[in-house]
DOSERO-790175 format. One record per residue (C-alpha): x, y, z; residue in one letter. Coordinates in steps of 0.1 Angstrom, whole numbers, padded with zeros to 4 digits, always signed. Example, Ala and Ser with C-alpha at 12.3 -4.5 7.8 and 13.67 -1.06 7.14 Angstrom:
<sites>
+0123-0045+0078A+0137-0011+0071S
</sites>
This chain:
<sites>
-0074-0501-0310X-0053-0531-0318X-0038-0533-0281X-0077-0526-0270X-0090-0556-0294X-0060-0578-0282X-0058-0576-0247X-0101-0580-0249X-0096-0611-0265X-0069-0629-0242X-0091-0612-0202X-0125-0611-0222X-0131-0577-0206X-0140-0549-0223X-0112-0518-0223X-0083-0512-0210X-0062-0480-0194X-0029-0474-0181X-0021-0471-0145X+0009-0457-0124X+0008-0483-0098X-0010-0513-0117X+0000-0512-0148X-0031-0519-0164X-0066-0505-0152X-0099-0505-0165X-0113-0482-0191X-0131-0471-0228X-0114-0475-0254X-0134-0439-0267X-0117-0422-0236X-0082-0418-0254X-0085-0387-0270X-0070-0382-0306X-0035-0362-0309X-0037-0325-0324X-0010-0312-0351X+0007-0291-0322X+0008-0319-0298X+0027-0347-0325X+0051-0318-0336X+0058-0317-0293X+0068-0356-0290X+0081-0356-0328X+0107-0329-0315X+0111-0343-0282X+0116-0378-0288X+0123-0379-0325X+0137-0422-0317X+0109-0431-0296X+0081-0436-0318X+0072-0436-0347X+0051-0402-0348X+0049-0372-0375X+0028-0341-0378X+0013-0364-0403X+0025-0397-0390X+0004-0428-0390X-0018-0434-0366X+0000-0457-0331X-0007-0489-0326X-0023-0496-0291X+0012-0505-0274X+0025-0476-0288X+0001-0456-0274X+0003-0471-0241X+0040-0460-0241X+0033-0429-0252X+0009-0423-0227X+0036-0433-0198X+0060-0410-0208X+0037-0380-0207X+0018-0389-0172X-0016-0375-0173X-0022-0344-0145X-0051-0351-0130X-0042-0387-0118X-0041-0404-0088X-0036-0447-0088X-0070-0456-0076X-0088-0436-0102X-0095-0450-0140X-0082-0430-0164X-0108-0405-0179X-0084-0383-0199X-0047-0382-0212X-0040-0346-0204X-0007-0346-0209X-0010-0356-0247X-0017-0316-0254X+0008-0289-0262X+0005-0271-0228X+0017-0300-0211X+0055-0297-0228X+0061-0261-0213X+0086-0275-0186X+0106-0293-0203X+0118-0262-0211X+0152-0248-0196X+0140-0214-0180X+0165-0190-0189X+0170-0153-0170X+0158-0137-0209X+0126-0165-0211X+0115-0158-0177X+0115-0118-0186X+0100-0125-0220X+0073-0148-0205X+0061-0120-0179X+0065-0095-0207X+0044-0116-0229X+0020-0121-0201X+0016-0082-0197X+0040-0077-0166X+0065-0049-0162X+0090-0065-0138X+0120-0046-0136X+0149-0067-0140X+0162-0062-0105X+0132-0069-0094X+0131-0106-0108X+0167-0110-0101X+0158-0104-0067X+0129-0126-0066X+0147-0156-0082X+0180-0155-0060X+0156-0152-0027X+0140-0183-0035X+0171-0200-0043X+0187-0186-0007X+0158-0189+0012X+0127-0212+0002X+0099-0182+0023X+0097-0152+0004X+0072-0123+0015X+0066-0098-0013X+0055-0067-0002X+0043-0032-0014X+0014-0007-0023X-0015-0026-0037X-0020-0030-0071X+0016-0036-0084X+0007-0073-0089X+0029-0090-0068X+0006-0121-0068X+0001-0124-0104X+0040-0117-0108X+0045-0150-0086X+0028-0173-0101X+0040-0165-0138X+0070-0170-0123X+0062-0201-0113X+0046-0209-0145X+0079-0197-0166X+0097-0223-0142X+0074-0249-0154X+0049-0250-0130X+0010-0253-0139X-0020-0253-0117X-0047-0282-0121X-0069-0270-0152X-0065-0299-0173X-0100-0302-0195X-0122-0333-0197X-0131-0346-0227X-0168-0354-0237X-0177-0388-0235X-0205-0408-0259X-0231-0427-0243X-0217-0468-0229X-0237-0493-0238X-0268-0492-0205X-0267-0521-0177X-0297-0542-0167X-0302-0536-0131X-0301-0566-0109X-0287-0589-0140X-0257-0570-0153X-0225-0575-0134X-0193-0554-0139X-0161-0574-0133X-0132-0556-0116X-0097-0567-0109X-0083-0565-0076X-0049-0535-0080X-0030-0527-0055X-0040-0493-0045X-0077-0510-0036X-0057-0532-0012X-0035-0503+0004X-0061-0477+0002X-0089-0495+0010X-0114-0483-0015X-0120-0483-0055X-0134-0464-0082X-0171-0470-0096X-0168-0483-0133X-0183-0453-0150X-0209-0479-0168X-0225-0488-0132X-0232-0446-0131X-0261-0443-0151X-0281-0471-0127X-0262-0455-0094X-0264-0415-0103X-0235-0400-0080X-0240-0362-0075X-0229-0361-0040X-0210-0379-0016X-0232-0402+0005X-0234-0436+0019X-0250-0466+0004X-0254-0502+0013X-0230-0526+0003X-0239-0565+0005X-0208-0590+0006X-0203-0624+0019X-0238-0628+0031X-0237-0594+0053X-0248-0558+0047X-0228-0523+0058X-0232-0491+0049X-0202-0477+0033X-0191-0442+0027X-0195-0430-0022X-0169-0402-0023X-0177-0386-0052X-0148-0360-0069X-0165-0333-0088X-0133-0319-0100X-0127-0353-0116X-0160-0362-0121X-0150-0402-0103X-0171-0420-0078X-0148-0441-0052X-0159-0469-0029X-0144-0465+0005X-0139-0500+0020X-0136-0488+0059X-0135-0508+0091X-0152-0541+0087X-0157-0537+0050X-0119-0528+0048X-0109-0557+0069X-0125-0585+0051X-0117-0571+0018X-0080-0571+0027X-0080-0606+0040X-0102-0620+0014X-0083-0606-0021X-0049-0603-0037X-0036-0585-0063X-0051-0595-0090X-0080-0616-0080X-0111-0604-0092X-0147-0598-0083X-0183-0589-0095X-0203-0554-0091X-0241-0553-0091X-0263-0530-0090X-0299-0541-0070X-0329-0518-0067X-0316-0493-0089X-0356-0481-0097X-0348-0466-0066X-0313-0444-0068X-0318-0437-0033X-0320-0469-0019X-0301-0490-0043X-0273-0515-0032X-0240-0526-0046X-0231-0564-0044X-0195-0573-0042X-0191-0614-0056X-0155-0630-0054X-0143-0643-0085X-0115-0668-0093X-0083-0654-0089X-0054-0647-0111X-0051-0622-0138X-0038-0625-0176X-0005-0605-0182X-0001-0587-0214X+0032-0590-0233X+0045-0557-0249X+0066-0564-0281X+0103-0567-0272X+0111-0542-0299X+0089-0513-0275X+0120-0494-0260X+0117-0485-0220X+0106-0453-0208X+0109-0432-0178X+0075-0428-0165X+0073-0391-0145X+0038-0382-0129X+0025-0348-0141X+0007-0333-0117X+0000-0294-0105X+0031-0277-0094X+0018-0242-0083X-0009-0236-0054X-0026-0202-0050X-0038-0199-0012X-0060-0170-0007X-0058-0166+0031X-0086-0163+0052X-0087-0135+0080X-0105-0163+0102X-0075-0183+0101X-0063-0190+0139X-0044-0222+0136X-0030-0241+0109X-0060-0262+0101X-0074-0244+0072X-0043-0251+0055X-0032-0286+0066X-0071-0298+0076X-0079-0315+0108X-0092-0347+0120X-0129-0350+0121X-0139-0369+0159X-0174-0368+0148X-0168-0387+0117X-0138-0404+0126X-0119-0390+0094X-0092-0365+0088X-0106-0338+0069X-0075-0329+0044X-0074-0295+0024X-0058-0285-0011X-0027-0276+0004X-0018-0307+0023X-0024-0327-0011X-0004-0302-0030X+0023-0311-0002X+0018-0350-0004X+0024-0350-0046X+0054-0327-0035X+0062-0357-0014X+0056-0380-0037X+0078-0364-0065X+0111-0365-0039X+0102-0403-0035X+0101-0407-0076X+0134-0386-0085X+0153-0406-0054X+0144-0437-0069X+0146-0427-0107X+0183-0411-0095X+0172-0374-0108X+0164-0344-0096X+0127-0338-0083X+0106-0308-0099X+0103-0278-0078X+0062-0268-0064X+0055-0232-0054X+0031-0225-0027X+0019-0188-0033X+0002-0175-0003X-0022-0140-0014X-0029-0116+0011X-0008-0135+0036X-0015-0111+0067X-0055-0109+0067X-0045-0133+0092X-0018-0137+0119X+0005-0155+0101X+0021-0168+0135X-0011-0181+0143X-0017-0207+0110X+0022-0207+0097X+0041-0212+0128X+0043-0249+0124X+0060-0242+0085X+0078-0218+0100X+0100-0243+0128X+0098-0269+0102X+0114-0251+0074X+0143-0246+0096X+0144-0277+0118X+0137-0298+0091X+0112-0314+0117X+0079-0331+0106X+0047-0312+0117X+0021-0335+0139X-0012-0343+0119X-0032-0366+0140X-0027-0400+0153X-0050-0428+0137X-0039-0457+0121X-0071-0457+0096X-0064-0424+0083X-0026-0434+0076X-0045-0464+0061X-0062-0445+0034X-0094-0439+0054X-0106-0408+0042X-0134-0400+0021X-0109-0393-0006X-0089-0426-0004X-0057-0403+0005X-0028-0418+0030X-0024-0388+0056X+0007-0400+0076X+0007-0396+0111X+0034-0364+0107X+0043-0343+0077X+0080-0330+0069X+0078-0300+0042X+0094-0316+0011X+0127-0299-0001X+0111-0289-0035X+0085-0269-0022X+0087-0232-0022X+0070-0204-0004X+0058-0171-0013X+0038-0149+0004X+0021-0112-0007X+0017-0088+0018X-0005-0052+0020X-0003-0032+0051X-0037-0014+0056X-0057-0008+0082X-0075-0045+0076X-0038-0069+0082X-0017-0074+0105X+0018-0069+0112X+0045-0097+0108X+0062-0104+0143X+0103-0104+0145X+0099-0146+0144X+0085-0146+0108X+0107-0118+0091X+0140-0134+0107X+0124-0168+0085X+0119-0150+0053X+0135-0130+0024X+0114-0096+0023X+0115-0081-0013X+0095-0045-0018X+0070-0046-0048X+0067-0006-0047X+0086+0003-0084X+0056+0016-0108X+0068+0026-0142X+0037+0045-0164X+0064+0059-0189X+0069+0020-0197X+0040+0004-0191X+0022-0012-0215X+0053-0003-0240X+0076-0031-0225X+0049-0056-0241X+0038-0041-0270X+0076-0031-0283X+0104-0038-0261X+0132-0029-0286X+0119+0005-0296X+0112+0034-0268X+0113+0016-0235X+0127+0029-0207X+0149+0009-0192X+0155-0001-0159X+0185-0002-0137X+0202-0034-0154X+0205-0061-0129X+0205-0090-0140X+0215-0135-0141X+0226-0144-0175X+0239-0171-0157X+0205-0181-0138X+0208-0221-0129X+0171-0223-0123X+0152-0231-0089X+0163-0268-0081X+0139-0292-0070X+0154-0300-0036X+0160-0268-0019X+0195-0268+0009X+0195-0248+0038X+0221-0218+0041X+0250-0229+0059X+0285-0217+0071X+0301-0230+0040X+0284-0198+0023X+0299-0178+0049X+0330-0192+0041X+0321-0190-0001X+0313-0151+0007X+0342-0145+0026X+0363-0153-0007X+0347-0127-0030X+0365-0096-0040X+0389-0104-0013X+0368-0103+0015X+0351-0068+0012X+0314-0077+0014X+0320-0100+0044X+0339-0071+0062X+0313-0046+0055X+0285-0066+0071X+0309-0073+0102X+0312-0036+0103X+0269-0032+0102X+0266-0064+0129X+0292-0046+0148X+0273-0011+0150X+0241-0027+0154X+0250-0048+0184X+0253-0016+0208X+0218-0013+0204X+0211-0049+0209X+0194-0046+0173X+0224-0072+0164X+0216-0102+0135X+0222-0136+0141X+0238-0168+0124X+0209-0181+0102X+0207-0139+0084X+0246-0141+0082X+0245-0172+0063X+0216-0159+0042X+0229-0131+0034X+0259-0148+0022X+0242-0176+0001X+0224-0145-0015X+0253-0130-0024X+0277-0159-0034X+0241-0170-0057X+0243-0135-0073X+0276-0135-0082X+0281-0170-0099X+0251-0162-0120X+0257-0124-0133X+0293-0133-0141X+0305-0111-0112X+0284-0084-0125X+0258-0078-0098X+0278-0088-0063X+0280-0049-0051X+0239-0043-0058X+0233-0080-0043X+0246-0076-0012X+0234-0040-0013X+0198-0056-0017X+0204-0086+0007X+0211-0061+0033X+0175-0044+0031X+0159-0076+0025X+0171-0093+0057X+0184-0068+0078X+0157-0039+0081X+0127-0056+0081X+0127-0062+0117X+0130-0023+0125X+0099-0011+0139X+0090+0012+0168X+0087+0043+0179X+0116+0070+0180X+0132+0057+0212X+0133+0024+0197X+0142+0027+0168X+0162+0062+0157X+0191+0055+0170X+0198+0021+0153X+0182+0036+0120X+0206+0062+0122X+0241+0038+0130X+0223+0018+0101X+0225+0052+0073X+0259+0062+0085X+0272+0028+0075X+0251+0025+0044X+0266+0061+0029X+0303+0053+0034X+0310+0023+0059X+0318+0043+0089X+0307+0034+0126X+0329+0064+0139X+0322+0100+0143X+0299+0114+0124X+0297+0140+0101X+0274+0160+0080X+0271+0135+0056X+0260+0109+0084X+0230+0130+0089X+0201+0119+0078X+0184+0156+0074X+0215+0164+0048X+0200+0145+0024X+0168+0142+0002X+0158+0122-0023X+0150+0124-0061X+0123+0111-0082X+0121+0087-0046X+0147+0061-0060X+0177+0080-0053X+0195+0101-0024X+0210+0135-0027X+0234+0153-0002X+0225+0187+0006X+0252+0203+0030X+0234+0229+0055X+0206+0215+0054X+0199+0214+0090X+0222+0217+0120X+0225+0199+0155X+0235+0210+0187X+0259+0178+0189X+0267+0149+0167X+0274+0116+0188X+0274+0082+0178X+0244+0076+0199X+0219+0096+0228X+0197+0120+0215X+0205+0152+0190X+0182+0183+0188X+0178+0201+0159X+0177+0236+0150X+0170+0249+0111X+0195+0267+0098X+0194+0299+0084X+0219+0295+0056X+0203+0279+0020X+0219+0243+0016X+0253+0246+0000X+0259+0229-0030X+0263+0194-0035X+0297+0182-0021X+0293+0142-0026X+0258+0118-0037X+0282+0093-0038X+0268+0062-0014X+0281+0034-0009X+0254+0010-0005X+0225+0032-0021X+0197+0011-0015X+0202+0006+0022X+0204+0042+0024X+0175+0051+0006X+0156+0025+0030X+0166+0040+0059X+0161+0074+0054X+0128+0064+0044X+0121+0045+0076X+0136+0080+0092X+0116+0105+0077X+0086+0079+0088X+0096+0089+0121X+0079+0122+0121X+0046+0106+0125X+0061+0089+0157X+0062+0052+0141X+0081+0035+0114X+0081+0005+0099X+0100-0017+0068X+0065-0022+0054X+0048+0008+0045X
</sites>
């Protein structure tokens, strides 16, 4: 209130805010909302030498509020809006600066009331570090969705709930008397529009976006009132003629009048812009205040619920509007732009920018080549994607305000995942998509531990198979591309082996043209190498066991011509590395599984009339019972368990990864 009073005193203008871009904006000094006990324990703890703040502390003085409120960046802020609400200054807001830890993303879920096996997670985690598209897939109803964005939300992510505080009644204008003075920022200049003092609201009620007439420098225009009912903020967007003369006439700084005429009439009522003298009063901070980094918090996670009318890409990057001469931009694309804009902040700041996750639900009710495609070149091109081509919109000429550029790259720090159920209602994902994304099966339901994990998970849970990162680094903000120096990284651990072995698969595959290529190699490989720095060694052999599945198989789909024979090359090398002759153990009908999670060998339990590498075998049962178990053991269980699957799917005629 001090800072409020003094500042008043030296621009004779009531109330003052704080602003990104600016500096100083306009607003009341009843809209800074008080600090709870939780929140000054936060920032005590966090910054126990940056102000003077205690659980009990006395109460900041306005510069030290000001600072305060810099360092914790409100969510809900863009640079043309007046601030409305810190909400930042609450305890949710202080969950990412958290490390996220293997153990605190597994408690978080637990706490949450998810049952995620460990390998699961691990699985999950080291996909998105490899490879920044992850489709989840699975029988409905295991929560894959929900499981994504807690993820997220254990990695520090939020989505955009920030509250709004309730605001007492502001002293009424007279209409046609009362001006409002403004100050000219530079986000009205590059943006081309402003915000409506909230004091001019009660004689200009905004429900709805509309036009109005605007009267300046002796002419009249109509110009387009966005209103944001998220935010509950009015903007004024200065366009074309209005635009251009308000560009030439005003600097930073300058300042000007708003009037409100005819407001007996909400309807017809008109806004008059009058130039002021130019030049602004600075406001000195005590030289004593220390500098602070100043990091904008804004929503990190976006929840997409995909459409089945989606046939091109413009319900989730929007479109330019001909009729109204506007681009039209969705959620996404400004999830995408604040991902932008956080690269731009942690290159300049020298740090590290935050990671956003894009989480995609239902993502086949649709095509996905038909709306994805463009993400899909540009996540491995590194290309921009083509969003329209007027120099208004780049301008700021929406009805937001927002700068659409002319083409869009996909930031580094944003992260993709999609969920996936196969019914009768989605479609299929073409070879194009799955070769462009880490493909992890959501099928493990546990009833004996459900709903024990949460409520005790030291006392009677059943454990799953431990695989786990003790050593988990995190997801980092700026994600880098799989590359041959992972090849060369994989080729290193446990003297080769791994490498070999998927040389070996790639080698028995490529008979039947069913061969991978460069970019799964190197995935693969980045997987692995990922796994093994961060389980201590500990989890290479299931990694690349899982890598395998998750890159490899998913593009196996056909009929029995198609696909039997590669299925087949795919078990014999996934129960003991051999592309040679084959054996009993090689076949497929020699083995059945248990509890579904794990592959038996049965000897006699079929027989064929020939046992080549490849053509066709018939078989005949065999009249002997199956002979007792003469070796489980296999050497990349997963895989094998996959693929028999995908075999005994085969009876029907079809198979597929996704079932």
């Amino acid at each position: 209130q001090e800072f409020i009073e003094a500042y008043d005193r030296a621009v004779a203008l009531p109330g003052v805010g704080w602003n990104l871009t600016t500096g100083l904006s306009w607003a009341t000094p009843w809209e800074f909302p008080p600090l709870d006990r939780e929140t000054r324990a936060l920032i005590a703890e966090r910054y126990p030498d940056l102000l003077p703040l205690g659980v009990d502390g006395p109460v900041l003085d306005g510069a030290g509020y000001v600072r305060l409120v810099e360092t914790l960046h409100p969510r809900d802020f863009t640079p043309q809006t007046v601030l409305v609400s810190f909400p930042a200054l609450v305890a949710e807001a202080h969950k990412e600066m958290v490390v996220s830890t293997f153990e605190k993303i597994t408690t978080s879920l637990q706490g949450s009331g998810l049952y995620v096996p460990s390998e699961t997670l691990a699985t999950y985690l080291l996909a998105l570090q490899a490879k920044r598209f992850v489709i989840l897939s699975g029988i409905s109803g295991t929560g894959k969705t929900r499981i994504a964005t807690e993820v997220a939300k254990a990695l520090g992510a939020f989505t955009d709930t920030a509250p709004k505080p309730d605001l007492p009644t502001e002293p009424p204008l007279n209409s046609d008397t009362d001006y409002v003075d403004v100050i000219v920022r530079p986000s009205m200049l590059d943006q081309k529009s402003m915000v409506i003092p909230r004091r001019m609201r009660a004689l200009l009620p905004v429900t709805a976006s509309r036009e109005v007439r605007l009267t300046f420098d002796g002419r009249h225009e109509n110009i387009y009132l966005y209103f944001d009912s998220v935010r509950d903020v009015a903007h004024l967007m200065f366009r074309r003629v209005v635009g251009a003369w308000f560009r030439e006439t005003f600097m930073i700084d300058d300042r000007f009048r708003l009037r409100i005429v005819g407001a007996d009439d909400p309807d017809t009522a008109e806004i008059e812009l009058v130039p002021l003298i130019a030049g602004g009063v600075p406001v000195a901070f005590p030289e004593s205040s220390p500098p602070l980094t100043f990091i904008p918090d804004v929503a990190r996670q976006a929840l997409i619920a995909v459409r089945p009318d989606w046939t091109d890409n413009r319900s989730v990057l929007g479109y330019f509007n001909p009729l109204h001469q506007q681009y039209q931009p969705t959620v996404f694309l400004k999830f995408l732009l604040d991902a932008r804009d956080e690269v731009e902040r942690a290159e300049r700041a020298g740090g590290q920018a935050r990671p956003f996750f894009a989480i995609f639900d239902e993502m086949n009710l649709a095509r996905v080549e038909h709306y994805f495609s463009d993400f899909l070149s540009a996540l491995e091109s590194g290309d921009a994607i083509d969003l329209h081509d007027d120099e208004e919109t780049v301008d700021g000429g929406t009805d937001e305000g927002i700068s659409i550029p002319r083409r869009l790259t996909i930031p580094p720090n944003v992260y993709f995942t999609g969920t996936v159920n196969v019914d009768e209602t989605t479609h299929m994902f073409s070879p194009k998509v799955l070769d462009r994304a880490f493909v992890i099966e959501f099928d493990e339901v546990n009833l004996e531990a459900y709903g024990r994990m949460v409520a005790d998970p030291g006392d009677g849970a059943v454990p799953d198979h431990v695989v786990a990162l003790p050593q988990f680094t995190g997801i980092g903000g700026e994600f880098r591309s799989p590359d041959s120096s992972d090849w060369e990284a994989f080729g290193e651990l446990d003297g080769g082996r791994y490498r070999q072995a998927l040389i070996e698969l790639h080698t028995a595959l490529k008979k039947f043209h069913r061969h991978f290529g460069y970019r799964v190699a190197n995935e693969i490989a980045r997987f692995v190498v990922l796994a093994d720095t961060q389980s201590d060694g500990l989890m290479t052999a299931d990694a690349f066991d899982i890598a395998v599945v998750a890159k490899v198989l998913p593009k196996f789909h056909g009929t029995r011509r198609d696909v039997e024979e590669p299925l087949k090359a795919v078990f014999q090398w996934a129960i003991d590395g051999s592309s040679g002759t084959r054996t009993d153990r090689h076949d497929d009908r020699n083995w059945v599984a248990d509890s579904g999670t794990h592959l038996s060998f049965r000897a006699g339990q079929t027989s064929r009339s020939s046992t080549p590498a490849t053509g066709t075998e018939a078989e005949t049962p065999d009249a002997t019972a199956p002979r007792p178990d003469t070796g489980s053991a296999t050497r990349y269980a997963r895989t094998a368990m996959k693929a028999w699957r995908m075999l005994r799917r085969l009876d029907g005629g079809f198979t597929s990864f996704m079932e």
